[in-house]
ZADO-1210 file (C-alpha; in nm, 4 decimals, padded with zeros to 6 digits):
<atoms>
<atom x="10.7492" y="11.0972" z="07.5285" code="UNK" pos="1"/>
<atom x="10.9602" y="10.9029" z="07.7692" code="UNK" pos="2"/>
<atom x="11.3499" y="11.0777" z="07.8501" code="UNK" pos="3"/>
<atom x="11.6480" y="10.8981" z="07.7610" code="UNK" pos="4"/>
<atom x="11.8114" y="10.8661" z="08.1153" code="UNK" pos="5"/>
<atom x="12.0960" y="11.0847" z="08.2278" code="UNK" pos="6"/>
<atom x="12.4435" y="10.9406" z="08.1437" code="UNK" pos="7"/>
<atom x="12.6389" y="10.8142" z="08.4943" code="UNK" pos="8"/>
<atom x="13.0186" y="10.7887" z="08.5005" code="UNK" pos="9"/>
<atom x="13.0322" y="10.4806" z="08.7082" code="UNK" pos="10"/>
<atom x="13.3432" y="10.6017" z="08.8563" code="UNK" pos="11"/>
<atom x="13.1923" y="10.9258" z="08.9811" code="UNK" pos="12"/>
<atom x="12.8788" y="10.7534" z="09.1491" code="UNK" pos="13"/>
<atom x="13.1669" y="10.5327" z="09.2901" code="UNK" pos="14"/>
<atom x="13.2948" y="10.7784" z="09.4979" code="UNK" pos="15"/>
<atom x="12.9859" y="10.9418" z="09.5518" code="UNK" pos="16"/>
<atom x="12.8393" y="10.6231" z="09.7004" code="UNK" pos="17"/>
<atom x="13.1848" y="10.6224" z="09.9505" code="UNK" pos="18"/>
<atom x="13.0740" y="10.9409" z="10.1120" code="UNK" pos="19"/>
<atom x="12.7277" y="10.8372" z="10.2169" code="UNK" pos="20"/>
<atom x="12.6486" y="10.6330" z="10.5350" code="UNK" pos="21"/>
<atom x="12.5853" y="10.3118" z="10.5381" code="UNK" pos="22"/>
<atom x="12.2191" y="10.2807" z="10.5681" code="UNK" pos="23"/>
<atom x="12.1905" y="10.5058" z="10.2368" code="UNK" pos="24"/>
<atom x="12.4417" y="10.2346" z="10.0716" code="UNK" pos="25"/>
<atom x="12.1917" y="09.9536" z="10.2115" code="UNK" pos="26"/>
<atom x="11.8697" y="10.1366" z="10.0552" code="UNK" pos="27"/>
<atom x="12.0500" y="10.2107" z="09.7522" code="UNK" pos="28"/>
<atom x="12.1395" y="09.8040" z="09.7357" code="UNK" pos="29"/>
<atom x="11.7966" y="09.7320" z="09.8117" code="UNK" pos="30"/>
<atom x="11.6204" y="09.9256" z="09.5635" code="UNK" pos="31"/>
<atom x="11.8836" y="09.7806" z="09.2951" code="UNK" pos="32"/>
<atom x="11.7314" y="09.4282" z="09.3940" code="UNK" pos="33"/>
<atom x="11.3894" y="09.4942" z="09.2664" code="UNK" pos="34"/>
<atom x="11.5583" y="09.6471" z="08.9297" code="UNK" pos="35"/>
<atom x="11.8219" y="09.3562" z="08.8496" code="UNK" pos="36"/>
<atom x="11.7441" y="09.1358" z="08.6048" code="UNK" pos="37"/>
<atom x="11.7900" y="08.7526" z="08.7384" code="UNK" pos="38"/>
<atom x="12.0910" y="08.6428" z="08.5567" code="UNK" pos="39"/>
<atom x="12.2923" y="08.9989" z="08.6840" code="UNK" pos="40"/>
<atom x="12.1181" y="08.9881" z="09.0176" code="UNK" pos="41"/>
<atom x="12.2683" y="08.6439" z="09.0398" code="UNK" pos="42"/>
<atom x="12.5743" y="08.7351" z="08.9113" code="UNK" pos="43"/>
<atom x="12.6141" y="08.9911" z="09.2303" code="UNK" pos="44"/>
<atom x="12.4790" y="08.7481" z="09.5043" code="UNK" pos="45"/>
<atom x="12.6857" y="08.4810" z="09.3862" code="UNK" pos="46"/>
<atom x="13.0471" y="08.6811" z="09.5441" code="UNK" pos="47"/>
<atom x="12.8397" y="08.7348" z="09.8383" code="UNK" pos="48"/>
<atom x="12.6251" y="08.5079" z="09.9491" code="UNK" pos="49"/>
<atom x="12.5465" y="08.1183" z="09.9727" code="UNK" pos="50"/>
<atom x="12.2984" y="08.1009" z="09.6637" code="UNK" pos="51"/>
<atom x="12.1343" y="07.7668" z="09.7975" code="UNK" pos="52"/>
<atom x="12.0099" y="07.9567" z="10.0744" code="UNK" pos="53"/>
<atom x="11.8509" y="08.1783" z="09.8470" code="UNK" pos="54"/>
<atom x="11.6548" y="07.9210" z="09.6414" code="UNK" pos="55"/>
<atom x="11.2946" y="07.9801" z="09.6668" code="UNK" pos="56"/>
<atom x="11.0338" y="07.7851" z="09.8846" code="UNK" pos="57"/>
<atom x="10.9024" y="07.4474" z="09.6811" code="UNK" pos="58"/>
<atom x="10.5388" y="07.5842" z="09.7510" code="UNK" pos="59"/>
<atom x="10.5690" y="07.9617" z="09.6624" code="UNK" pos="60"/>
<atom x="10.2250" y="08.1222" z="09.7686" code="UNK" pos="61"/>
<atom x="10.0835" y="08.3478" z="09.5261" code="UNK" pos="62"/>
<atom x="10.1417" y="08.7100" z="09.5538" code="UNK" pos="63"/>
<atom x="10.0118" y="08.8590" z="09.8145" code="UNK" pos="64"/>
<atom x="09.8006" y="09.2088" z="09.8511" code="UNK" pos="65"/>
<atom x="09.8704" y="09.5288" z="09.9613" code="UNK" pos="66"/>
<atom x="09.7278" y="09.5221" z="10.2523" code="UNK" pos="67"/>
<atom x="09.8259" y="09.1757" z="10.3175" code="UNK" pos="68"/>
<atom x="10.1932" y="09.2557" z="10.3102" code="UNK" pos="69"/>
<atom x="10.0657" y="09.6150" z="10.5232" code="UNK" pos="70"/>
<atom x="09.9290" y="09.3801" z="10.7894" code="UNK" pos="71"/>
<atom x="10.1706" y="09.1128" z="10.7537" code="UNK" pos="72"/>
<atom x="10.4444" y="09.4274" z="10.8128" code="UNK" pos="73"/>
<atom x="10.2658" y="09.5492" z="11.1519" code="UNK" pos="74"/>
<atom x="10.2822" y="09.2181" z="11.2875" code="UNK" pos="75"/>
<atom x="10.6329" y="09.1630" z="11.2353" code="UNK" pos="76"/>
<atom x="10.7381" y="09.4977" z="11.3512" code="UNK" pos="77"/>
<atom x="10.5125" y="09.4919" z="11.6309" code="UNK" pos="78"/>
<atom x="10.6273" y="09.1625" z="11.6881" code="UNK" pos="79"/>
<atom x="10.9824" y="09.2943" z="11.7352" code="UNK" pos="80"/>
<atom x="11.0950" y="09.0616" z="11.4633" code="UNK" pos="81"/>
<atom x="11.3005" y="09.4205" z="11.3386" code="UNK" pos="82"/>
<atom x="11.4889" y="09.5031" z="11.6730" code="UNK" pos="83"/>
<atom x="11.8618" y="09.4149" z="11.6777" code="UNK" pos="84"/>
<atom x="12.0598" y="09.5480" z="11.9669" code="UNK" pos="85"/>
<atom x="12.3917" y="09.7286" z="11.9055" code="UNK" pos="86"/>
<atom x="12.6271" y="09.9214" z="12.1407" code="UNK" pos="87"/>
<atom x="12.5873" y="10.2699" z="12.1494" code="UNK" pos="88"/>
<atom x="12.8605" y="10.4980" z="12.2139" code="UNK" pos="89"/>
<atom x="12.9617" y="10.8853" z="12.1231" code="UNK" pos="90"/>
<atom x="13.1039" y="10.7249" z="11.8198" code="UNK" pos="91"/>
<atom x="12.7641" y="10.5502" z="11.6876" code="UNK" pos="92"/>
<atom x="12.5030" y="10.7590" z="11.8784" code="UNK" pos="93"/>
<atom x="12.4193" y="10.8820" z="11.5405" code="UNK" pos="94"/>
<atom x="12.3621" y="10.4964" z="11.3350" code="UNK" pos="95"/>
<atom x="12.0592" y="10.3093" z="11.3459" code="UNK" pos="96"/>
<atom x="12.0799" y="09.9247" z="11.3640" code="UNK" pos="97"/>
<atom x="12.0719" y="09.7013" z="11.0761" code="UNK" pos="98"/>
<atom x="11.7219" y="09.6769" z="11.1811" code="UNK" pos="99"/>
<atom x="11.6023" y="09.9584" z="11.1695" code="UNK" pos="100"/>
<atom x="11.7668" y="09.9847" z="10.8370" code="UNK" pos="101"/>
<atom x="11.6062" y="09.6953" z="10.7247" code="UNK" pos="102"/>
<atom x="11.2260" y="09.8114" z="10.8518" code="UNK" pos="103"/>
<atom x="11.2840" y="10.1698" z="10.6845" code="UNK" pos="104"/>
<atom x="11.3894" y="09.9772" z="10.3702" code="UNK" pos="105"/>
<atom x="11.0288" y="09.7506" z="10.3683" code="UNK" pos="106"/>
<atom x="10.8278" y="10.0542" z="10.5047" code="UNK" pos="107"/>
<atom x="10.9698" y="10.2499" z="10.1968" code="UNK" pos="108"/>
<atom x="10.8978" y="09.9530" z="09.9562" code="UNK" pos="109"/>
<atom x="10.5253" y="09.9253" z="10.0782" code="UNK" pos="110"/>
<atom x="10.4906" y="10.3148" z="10.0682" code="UNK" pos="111"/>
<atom x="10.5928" y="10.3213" z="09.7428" code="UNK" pos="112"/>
<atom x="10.3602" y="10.0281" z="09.6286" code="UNK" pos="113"/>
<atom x="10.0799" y="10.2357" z="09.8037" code="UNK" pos="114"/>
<atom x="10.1827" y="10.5369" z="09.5148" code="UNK" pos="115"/>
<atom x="10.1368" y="10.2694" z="09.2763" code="UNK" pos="116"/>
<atom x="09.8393" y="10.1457" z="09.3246" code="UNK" pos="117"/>
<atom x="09.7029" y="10.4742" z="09.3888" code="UNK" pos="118"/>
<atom x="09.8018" y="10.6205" z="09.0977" code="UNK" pos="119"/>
<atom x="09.6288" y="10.2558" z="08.8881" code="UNK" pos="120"/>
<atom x="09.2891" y="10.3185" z="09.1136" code="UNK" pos="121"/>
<atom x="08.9627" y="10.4858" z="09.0162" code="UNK" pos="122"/>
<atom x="08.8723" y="10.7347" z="09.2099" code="UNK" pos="123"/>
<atom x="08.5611" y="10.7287" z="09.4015" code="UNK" pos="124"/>
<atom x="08.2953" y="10.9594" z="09.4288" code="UNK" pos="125"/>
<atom x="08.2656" y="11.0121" z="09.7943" code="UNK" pos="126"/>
<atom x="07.9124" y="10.9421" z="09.9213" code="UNK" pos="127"/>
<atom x="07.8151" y="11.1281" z="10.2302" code="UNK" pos="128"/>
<atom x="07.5549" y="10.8885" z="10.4033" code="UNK" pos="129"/>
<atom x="07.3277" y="11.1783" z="10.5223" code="UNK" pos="130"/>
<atom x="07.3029" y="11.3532" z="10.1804" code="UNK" pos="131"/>
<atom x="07.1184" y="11.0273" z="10.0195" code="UNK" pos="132"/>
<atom x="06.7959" y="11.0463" z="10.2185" code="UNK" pos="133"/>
<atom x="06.7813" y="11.4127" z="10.0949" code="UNK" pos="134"/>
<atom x="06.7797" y="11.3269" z="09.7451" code="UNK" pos="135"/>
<atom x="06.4975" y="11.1151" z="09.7597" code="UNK" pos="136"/>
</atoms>
């Protein structure tokens, strides 16, 4: 039997949301763009951001696996495609850069696909190569 969620007083998580650092805001905002619906996710972006840049490729390839988006991940991060530089000083020794941010925010949305589909596979009986010659 599924729990009715916990009631939030908007306000409250408000000022709760001031307090934390910026890179918690960005993962929080991240996480909310997988659980928008369109027409509210739209509704946000819209204040924000040019929405014609946001229009999706004319070809869109189908979804890709798992471990396409894994690999497709390493090579972009090994790739350096994450780095930005910032200025560090006493002040910010303690931020990351809006890279950084940005890789922790996919590495945490591929970890928590790999949950997923763990928790949707079968599990397999593991088959120790040596042990099938004695059986026969």
């Amino acid at each position: 039997m599924a729990r009715d969620p916990i009631e939030i007083d908007r306000d409250k998580l408000r000022a709760e949301i001031r307090k934390l650092g910026n890179e918690y805001v960005f993962y929080m905002l991240d996480d909310a763009i997988d659980l928008l619906p369109p027409v509210k996710l739209h509704k946000i972006a819209k204040k924000y951001l040019d929405l014609k840049r946001l229009r999706p490729d004319a070809e869109k390839a189908p979804k890709a696996s798992l471990l396409t988006d894994v690999k497709l991940f390493e090579k972009a991060s090994l790739a350096g495609e994450y780095y930005r530089s910032f200025d560090v000083n006493s002040r910010n020794c303690t931020q990351k850069s809006s890279g950084t941010s940005a890789w922790i925010a996919q590495c945490r949305r591929l970890l928590d696909r790999c949950v997923v589909n763990a928790s949707k596979a079968i599990p397999r009986r593991c088959v120790r190569p040596w042990t099938s010659s004695l059986a026969s």
